[in-house]
C-alpha positions as CSV (number, residue, x, y, z in Angstrom):
1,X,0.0,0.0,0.0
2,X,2.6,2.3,1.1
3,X,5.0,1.3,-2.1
4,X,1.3,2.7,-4.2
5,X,1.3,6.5,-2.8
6,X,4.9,6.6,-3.4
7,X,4.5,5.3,-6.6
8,X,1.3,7.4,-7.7
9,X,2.6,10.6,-5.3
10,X,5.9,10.5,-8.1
11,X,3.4,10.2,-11.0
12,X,1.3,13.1,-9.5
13,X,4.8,15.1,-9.5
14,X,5.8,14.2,-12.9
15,X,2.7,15.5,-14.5
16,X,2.4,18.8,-12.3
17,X,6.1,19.2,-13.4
18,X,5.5,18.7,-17.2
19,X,2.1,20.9,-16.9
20,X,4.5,24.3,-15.4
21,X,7.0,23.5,-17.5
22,X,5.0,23.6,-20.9
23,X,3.1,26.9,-18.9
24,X,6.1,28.4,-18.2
25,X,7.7,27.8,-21.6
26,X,9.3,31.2,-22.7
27,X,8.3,32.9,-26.3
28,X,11.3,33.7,-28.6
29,X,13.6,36.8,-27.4
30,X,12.2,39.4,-29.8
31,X,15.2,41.4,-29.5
32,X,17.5,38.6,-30.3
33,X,20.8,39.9,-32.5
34,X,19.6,43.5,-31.5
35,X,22.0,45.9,-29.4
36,X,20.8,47.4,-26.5
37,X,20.9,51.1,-26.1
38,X,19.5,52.1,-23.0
39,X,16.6,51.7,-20.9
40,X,14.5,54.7,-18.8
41,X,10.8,55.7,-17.7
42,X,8.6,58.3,-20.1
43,X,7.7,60.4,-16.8
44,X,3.8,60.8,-16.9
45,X,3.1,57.4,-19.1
46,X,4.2,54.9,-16.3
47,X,5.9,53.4,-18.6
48,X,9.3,51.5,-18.8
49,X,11.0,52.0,-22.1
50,X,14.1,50.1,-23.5
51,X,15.8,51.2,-26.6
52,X,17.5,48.5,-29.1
53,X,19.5,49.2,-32.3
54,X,19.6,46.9,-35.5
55,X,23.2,48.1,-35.7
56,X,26.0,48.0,-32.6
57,X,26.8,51.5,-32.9
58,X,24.7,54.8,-34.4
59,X,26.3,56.6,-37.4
60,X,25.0,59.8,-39.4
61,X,22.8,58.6,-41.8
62,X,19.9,55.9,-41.7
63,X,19.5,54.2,-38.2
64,X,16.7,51.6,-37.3
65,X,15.8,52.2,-33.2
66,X,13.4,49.0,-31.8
67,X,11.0,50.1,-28.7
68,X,10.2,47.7,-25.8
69,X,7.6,49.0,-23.4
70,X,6.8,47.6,-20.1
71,X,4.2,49.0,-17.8
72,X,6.3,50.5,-15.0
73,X,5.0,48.8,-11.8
74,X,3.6,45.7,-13.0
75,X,6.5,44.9,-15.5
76,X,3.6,43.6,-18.1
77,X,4.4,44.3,-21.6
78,X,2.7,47.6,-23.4
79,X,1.5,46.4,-27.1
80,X,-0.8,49.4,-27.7
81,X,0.9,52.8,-27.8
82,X,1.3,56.0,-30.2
83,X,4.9,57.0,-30.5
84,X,6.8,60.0,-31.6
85,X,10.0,60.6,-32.1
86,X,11.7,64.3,-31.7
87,X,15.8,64.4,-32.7
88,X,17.4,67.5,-32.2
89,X,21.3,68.7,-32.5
90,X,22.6,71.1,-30.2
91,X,25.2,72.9,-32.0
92,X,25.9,75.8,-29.1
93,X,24.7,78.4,-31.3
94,X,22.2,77.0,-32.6
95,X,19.7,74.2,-33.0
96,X,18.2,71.3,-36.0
97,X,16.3,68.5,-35.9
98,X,16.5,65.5,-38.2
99,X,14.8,63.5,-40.7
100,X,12.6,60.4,-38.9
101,X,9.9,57.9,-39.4
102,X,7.8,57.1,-36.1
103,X,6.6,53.4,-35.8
104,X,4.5,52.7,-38.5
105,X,1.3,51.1,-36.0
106,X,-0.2,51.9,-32.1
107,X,0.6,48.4,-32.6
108,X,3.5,46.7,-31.6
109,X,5.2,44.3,-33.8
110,X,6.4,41.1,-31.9
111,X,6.2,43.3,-28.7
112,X,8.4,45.7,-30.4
113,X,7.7,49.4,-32.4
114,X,10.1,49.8,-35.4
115,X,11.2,53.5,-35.8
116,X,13.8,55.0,-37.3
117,X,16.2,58.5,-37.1
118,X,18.0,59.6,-40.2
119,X,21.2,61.6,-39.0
120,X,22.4,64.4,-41.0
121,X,25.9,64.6,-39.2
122,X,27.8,62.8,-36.6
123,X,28.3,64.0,-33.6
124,X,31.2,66.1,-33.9
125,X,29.5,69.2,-34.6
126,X,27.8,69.2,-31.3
127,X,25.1,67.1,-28.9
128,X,22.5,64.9,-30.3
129,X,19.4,63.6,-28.5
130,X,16.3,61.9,-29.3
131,X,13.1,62.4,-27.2
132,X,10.3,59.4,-27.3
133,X,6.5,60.6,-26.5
134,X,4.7,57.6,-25.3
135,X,0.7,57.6,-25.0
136,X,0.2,54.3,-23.8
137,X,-2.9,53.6,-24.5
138,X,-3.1,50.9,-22.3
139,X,-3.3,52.8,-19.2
140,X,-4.1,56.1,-20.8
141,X,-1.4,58.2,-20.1
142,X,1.2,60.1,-21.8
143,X,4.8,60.8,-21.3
144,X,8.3,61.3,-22.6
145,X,12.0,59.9,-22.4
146,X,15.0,61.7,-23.8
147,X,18.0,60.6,-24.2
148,X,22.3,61.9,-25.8
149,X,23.4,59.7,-28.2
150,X,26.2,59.4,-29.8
151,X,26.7,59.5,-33.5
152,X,30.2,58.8,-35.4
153,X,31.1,58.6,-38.9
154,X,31.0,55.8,-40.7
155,X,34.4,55.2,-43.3
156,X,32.6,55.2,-46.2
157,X,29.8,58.1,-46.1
158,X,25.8,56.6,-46.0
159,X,24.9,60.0,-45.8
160,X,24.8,62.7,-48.6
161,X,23.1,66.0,-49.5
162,X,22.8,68.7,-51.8
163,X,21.2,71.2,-53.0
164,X,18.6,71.2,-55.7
165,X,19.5,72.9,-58.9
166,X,16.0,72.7,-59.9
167,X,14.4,74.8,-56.8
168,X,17.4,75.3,-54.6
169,X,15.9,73.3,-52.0
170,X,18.5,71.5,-49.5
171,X,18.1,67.5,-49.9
172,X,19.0,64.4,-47.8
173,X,20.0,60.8,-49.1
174,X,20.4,58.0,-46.6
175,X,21.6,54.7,-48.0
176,X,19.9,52.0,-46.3
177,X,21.0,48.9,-48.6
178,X,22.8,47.0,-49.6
179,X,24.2,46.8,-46.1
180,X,26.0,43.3,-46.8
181,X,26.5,43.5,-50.6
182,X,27.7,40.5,-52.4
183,X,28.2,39.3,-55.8
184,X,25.5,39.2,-58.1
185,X,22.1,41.3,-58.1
186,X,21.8,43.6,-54.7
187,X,18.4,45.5,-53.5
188,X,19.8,48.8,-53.4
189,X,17.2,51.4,-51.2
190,X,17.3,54.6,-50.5
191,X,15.3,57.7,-48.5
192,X,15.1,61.3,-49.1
193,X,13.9,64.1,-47.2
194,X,13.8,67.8,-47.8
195,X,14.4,70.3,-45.6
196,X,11.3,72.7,-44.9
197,X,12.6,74.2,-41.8
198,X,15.3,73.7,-39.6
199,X,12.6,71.3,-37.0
200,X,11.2,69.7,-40.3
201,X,12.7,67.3,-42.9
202,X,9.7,65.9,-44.8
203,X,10.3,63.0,-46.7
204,X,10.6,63.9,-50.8
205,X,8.7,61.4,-53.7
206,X,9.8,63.8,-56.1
207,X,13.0,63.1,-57.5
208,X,13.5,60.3,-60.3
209,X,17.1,58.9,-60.4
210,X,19.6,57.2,-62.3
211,X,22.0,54.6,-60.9
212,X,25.3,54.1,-62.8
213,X,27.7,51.7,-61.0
214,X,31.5,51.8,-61.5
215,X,34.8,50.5,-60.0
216,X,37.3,53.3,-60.5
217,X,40.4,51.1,-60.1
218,X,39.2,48.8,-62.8
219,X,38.2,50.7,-65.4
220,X,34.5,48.9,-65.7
221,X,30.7,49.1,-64.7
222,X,27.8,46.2,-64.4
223,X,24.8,45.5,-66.3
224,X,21.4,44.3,-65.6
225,X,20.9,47.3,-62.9
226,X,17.8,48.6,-61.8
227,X,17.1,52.7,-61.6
228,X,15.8,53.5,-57.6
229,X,12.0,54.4,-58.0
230,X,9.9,55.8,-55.3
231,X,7.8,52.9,-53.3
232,X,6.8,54.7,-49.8
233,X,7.4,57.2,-47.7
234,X,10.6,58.8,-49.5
235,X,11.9,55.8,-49.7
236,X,13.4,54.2,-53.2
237,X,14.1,51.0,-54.6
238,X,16.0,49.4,-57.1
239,X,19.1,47.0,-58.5
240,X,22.5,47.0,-58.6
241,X,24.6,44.7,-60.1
242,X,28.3,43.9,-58.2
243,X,30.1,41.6,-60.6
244,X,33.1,41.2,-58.3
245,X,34.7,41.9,-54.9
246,X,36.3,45.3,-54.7
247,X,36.2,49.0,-54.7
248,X,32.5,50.3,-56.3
249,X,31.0,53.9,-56.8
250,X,27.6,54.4,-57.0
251,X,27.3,57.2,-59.3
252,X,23.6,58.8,-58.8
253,X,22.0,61.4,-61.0
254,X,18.8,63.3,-59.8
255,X,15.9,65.1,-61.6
256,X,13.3,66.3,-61.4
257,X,10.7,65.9,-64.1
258,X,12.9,67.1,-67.3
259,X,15.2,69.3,-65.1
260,X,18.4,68.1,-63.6
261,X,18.3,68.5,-59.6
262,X,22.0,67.3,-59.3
263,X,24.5,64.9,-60.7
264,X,27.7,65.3,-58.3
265,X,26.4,62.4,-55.5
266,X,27.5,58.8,-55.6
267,X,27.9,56.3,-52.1
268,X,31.2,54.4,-52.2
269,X,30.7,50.7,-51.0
270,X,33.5,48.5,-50.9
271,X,33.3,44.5,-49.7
């Protein structure tokens, strides 16, 4: 008799371990192969908010941020919240803001909001911060988190601008891919943004362009390119071609209907 409670006691065990085990079985890390910022509270929103990047380090020109928001006392995750984004540059003597896209949905996206800060220098020239409003609209309330960061230079420029022949306007280019090119047929995008004001940098749909590849040191080009169009949201998409390790120049030439905007900008990639 005793030998059967011990023996259904251990069978009563094993199932109550298997049943916690498969209850407490964790979801997949949604910030696996992200970097880690920082982490701080929006003040007003109750909210815990940590910062990721897709890349280790931030550089002037097109950076992808990843939000995860926790509710600040009961450490449950936020999935419904409006966010905005605010970068600003403190040169000393004066002030500018930045091209940015805020996340895309109130909804999060595997727990996390997508958003992105285009950098229009590094921060040599002076002090750059980004400020996150949070309405959490999970508990109602609204607040903000600000916080420096630092932004370097990258070897070989993903950031260019110029000014428009055609209206004289002052234009941004971030390259966003390829960011690992390889031999063969590469999705080259792009986004643009004009500046309105110092505070605003709209992003531009305007601009056709023309994509002619080179490597310099060799004396040749590549075929079976694609021309960057405009998809969304200032951003543009094409081909290019790499047809051997090495050395390329992107050589880009903008218009504007039938009048030239500029034809001195190209991004140098080598790999």
């Amino acid at each position: 008799m005793k030998k059967s409670i011990i023996f259904l006691s251990f069978i009563s065990l094993s199932l109550f371990y298997v049943s916690c085990t498969k209850d407490d079985a964790q979801e997949p890390d949604p910030t696996a192969g992200l970097t880690k910022l920082t982490e701080g509270y929006a003040v007003g929103a109750a909210t815990k908010v940590e910062i990721y990047l897709e890349n280790a380090t931030l550089t002037s020109g097109y950076n992808k941020f990843y939000l995860a928001l926790y509710d600040s006392v009961s450490g449950k995750r936020i999935d419904q919240s409006n966010i905005s984004l605010t970068p600003m540059m403190d040169m000393g003597t004066m002030k500018h803001s930045a091209p940015y896209e805020n996340p895309a949905s109130r909804n999060s996206v595997g727990h996390l909001y997508p958003c992105s800060v285009v950098f229009i220098m590094s921060s040599m020239g002076g002090n750059w911060t980004v400020k996150f409003k949070i309405d959490n609209l999970e508990n109602n309330k609204i607040g903000d988190l600000t916080i420096p960061v630092t932004v370097t230079e990258p070897t070989l420029s993903r950031m260019k601008s110029f000014t428009g022949l055609h209206d004289g306007n002052k234009y941004f280019v971030a390259l966003i891919e390829p960011s690992s090119p390889k031999i063969g047929i590469n999705t080259m995008e792009m986004a643009i943004y004009k500046r309105a004001t110092m505070m605003s940098f709209p992003a531009d749909s305007s601009l056709s362009i023309t994509l002619t590849p080179e490597m310099p040191t060799m004396g040749h080009g590549s075929p079976n390119n694609i021309n960057p169009t405009h998809t969304r949201l200032g951003h543009y998409s094409g081909k290019v071609n790499f047809t051997m390790t090495g050395f390329w120049r992107l050589n880009l030439d903008y218009k504007s209907g039938a009048a030239i905007a500029d034809s001195t900008q190209y991004f140098d990639i080598e790999f």
